[in-house]
N, C-alpha and C positions, 0 to 999 in steps of 0.2 A: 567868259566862262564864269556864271555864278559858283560863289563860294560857299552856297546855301543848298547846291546840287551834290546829289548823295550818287551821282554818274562820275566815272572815272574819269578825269581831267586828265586829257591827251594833248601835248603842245609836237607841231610833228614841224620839225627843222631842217627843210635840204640839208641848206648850206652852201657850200661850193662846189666846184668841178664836177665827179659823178655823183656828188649828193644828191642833188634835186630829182637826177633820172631815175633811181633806183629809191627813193624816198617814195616817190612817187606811185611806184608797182605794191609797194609796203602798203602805203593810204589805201588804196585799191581794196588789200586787202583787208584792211580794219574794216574798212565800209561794208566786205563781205559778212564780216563777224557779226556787226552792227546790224543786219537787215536779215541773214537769216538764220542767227543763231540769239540774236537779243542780246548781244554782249551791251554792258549797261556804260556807255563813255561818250564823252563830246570831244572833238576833236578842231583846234585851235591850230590852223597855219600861221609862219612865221619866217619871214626873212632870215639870215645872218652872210654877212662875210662884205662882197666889193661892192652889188648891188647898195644897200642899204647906207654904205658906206657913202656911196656917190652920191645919194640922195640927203644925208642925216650925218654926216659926219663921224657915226660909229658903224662898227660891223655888227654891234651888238645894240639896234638900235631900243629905245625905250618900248614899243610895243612887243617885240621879240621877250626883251628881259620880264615883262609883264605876262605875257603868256606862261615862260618858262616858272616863274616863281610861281604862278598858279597853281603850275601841272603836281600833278600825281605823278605822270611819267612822261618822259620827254623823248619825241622819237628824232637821233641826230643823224643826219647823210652824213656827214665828211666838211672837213678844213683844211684849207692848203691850198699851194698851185702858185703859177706864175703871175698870177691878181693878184697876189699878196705884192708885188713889188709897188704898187697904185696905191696901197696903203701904206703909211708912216708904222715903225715898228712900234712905237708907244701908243696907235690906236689899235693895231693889231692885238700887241698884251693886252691891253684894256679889256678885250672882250675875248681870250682866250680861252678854251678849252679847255686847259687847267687852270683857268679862272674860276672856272665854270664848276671843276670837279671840285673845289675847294670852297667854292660859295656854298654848295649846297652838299659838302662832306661827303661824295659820295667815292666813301673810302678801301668798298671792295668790289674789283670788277670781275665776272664771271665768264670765260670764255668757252663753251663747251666743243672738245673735239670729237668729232663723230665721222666714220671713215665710211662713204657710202659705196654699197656693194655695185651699183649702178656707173661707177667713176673708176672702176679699180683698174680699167686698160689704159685710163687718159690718166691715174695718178702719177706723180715722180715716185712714189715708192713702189715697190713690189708687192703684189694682190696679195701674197702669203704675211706681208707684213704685217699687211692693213686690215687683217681678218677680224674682225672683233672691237672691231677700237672706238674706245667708247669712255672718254675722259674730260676734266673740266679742270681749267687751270683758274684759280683765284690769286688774281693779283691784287695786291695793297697800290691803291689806286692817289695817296691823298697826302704822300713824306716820302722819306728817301733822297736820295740825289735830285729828284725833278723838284724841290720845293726846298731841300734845305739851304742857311744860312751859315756862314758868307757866300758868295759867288760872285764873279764876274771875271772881268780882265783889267790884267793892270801892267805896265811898263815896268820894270824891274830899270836898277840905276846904271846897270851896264848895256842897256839899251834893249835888253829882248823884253819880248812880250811874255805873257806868264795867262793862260787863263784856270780857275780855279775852282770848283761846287763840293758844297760839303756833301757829304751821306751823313744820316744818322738817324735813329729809331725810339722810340721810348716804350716802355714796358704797354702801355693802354695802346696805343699803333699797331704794337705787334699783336697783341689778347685777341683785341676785336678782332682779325682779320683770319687771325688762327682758327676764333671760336666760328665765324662763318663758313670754315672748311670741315671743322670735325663734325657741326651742325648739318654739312648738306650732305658729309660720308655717312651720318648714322641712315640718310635715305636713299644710298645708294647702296654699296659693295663696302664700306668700312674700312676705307684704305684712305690714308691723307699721306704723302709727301711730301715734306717741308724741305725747299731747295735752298741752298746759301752758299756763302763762300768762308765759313767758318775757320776755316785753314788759315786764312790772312785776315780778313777784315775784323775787327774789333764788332762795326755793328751786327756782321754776321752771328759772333759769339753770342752779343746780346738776344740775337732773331731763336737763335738755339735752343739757347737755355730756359727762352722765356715759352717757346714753345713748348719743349719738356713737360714746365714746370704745368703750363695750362693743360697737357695730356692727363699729367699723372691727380689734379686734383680733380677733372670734369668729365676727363672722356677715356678714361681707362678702357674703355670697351670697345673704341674704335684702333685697328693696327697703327702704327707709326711709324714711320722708315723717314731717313733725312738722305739728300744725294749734296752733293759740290754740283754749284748750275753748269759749270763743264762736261761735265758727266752726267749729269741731266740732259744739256742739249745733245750728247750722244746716246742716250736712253729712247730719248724721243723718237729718234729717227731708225734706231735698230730695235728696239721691241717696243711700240708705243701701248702695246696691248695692257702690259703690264699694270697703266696705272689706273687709278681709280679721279682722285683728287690731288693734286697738285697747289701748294699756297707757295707763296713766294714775294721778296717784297717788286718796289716799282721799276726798276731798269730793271732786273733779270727776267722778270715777268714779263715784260714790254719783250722783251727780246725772245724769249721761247715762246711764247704763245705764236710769234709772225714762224718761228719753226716750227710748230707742232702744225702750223694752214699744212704744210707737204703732207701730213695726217689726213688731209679730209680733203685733195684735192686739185683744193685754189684757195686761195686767200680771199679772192671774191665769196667761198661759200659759206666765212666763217660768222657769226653772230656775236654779240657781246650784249652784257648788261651791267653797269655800277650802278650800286646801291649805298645809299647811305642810311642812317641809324635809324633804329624803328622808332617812332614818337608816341606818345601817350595816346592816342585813338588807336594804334596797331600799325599804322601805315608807317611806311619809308620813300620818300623820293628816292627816283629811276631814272636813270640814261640809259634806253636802248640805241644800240648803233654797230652796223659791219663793222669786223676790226680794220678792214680794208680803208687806206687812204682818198684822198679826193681823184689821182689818176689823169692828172690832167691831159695828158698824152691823149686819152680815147677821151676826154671830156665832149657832150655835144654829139658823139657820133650815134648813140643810141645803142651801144652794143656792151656798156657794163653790165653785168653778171649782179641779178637786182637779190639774189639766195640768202646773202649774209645777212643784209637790209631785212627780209621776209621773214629770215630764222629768229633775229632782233623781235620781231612781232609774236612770235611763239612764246620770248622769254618773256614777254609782258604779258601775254594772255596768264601766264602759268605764276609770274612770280608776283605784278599788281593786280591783276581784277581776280587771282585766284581761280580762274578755269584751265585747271588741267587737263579737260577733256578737250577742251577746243585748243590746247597746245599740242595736245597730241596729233589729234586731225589735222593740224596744219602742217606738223613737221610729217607725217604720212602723207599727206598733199603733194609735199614737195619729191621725195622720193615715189614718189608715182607718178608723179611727172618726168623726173630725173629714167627712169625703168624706161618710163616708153620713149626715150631715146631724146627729150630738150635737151637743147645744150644751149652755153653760147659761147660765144670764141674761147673765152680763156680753160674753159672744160670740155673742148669739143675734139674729140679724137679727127686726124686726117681724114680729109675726104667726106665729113657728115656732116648734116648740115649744123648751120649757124643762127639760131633764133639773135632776133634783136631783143635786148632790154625791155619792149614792152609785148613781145612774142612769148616770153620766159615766163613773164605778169600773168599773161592770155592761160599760159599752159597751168600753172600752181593754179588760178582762178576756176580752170577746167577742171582740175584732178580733185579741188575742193568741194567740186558740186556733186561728181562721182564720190569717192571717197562716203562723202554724207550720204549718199541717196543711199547705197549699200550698208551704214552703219542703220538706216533706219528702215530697210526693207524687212 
């Protein structure tokens, strides 16, 4: 990918287990973007994980890392799975994930829940719940417990084992990730949510206060409400309608957001985007990716649920190459697909059928060509 090309530099990343299947239905549709809507991007495939491993001694081999540094945005399948045991845990870290998220700062992740009227007999929650719901959790994707120092494990002198990870936050940690929440409430309903555990933890106090403090000098004019993540995660699941925007830091966010998937279905239909800082041209590097794991259990069969991967592609049309029209159409795509009755196993009511992972591709690909014809009759 020239660096002298003013096209959106796309690095598109299986990965592992159902990465590559469902990666794959996503590419599909870039290329649909790409051919009849002009979306301006080149697009760079790339290894990572056992393969590349077997062959090149990393999972994050040098052409992979080369692509990814390139990109604009990076489209990730999934990591994970029983291949990991064929890897050494020190070449494993080397090319981690949150390696990855901290190479390239990308310190807020944007999970959007959206409860589809199409799914509400096959949800786990009740359809009267699900009416309306229509929310985005921002997690602080880049400190916290997953990154702080000290940690490990150590023997204690009376012979037990002791394992140990700090939490902790600092005033610019928490700013940024707040200011990205009150930032995307001014363009929605004006409602942020700051979740903690302010009750006990000391960093929570700090997550607080500093929030507060960023309302009262920036964003007076969006609402503010704070829950304890306890009572968030039962908020979530007894009125999710409620919320607008949710921030929150990295393990509680990590942990409601896999709550808030009963919001919208399956955990297969959920999307994600982290972003990191915008740089002096306007741009910010992008990880698009399902919040859904690699799955290894159905890995190979062809029947992962490719939605969340797809929805991932919406959040790039809308948030790097800036076409919110074609994010639109796409995520209208899918729910017209979704209406005329695709499923695939993990959203399939008894008894109906079961498209496979590249039947699912077929359908979003079909409802995309309808969808447009009708926007431009």
């Amino acid at each position: 990918m020239s660096t002298q090309s003013n096209m959106i530099k796309v690095a598109v990343v299986g990965g592992e287990g159902i990465g590559p299947e469902v990666t794959a239905q996503s590419r599909r549709v870039l290329d649909w973007f790409a051919a009849k809507r002009g979306a301006p991007m080149t697009l760079r495939e790339a290894q990572y994980g056992l393969i590349p491993y077997l062959a090149t001694g990393k999972v994050l081999p040098e052409d992979t890392a080369e692509a990814m540094d390139e990109a604009d945005a990076i489209l990730w399948g999934a990591t994970g799975g029983p291949e990991t045991k064929e890897v050494p845990a020190a070449a494993r870290k080397a090319g981690s994930l949150l390696g990855l998220r901290s190479k390239y700062d990308l310190y807020a992740n944007l999970r959007p829940i959206v409860a589809s009227p199409a799914l509400a007999a096959s949800a786990p929650l009740k359809a009267e719940v699900l009416d309306g719901v229509d929310f985005v959790i921002i997690r602080e994707l880049t400190s916290g417990i997953y990154f702080g120092e000290p940690r490990g494990i150590e023997t204690l002198p009376d012979g037990q084992r002791r394992g140990f990870n700090t939490e902790q936050y600092t005033t610019n940690q928490i700013r940024r990730v707040a200011r990205s929440a009150f930032e995307l409430a001014r363009t929605r309903r004006g409602k942020v949510c700051s979740v903690d555990k302010a009750n006990v933890l000391e960093t929570s106090v700090v997550w607080r206060e500093e929030v507060i403090a960023l309302h009262r000098d920036e964003f007076s004019d969006v609402e503010l409400t704070h829950l304890y993540v306890d009572n968030a995660a039962m908020q979530i699941v007894r009125e999710p309608r409620q919320f607008d925007v949710i921030v929150t830091g990295n393990i509680f966010g990590d942990i409601l957001s896999d709550c808030a998937a009963m919001a919208s279905g399956s955990l297969g239909m959920l999307p994600s985007a982290s972003l990191g800082p915008v740089d002096r041209y306007g741009r910010r590097k992008a990880l698009y990716e399902p919040v859904h794991g690699s799955a290894p259990d159905i890995a190979g069969r062809g029947i992962a649920n490719p939605l969340g991967s797809i929805l991932s592609v919406a959040m790039m049309l809308r948030l790097t190459l800036n076409r919110p029209d074609d994010a639109d159409l796409l995520e209208k795509a899918v729910q017209t697909a979704l209406a005329s009755g695709a499923r695939t196993a993990d959203i399939a009511e008894a008894g109906t059928k079961k498209l496979s992972t590249v039947e699912m591709g077929d359908a979003v690909l079909s409802a995309l060509d309808r969808v447009s014809a009708r926007e431009h009759a």
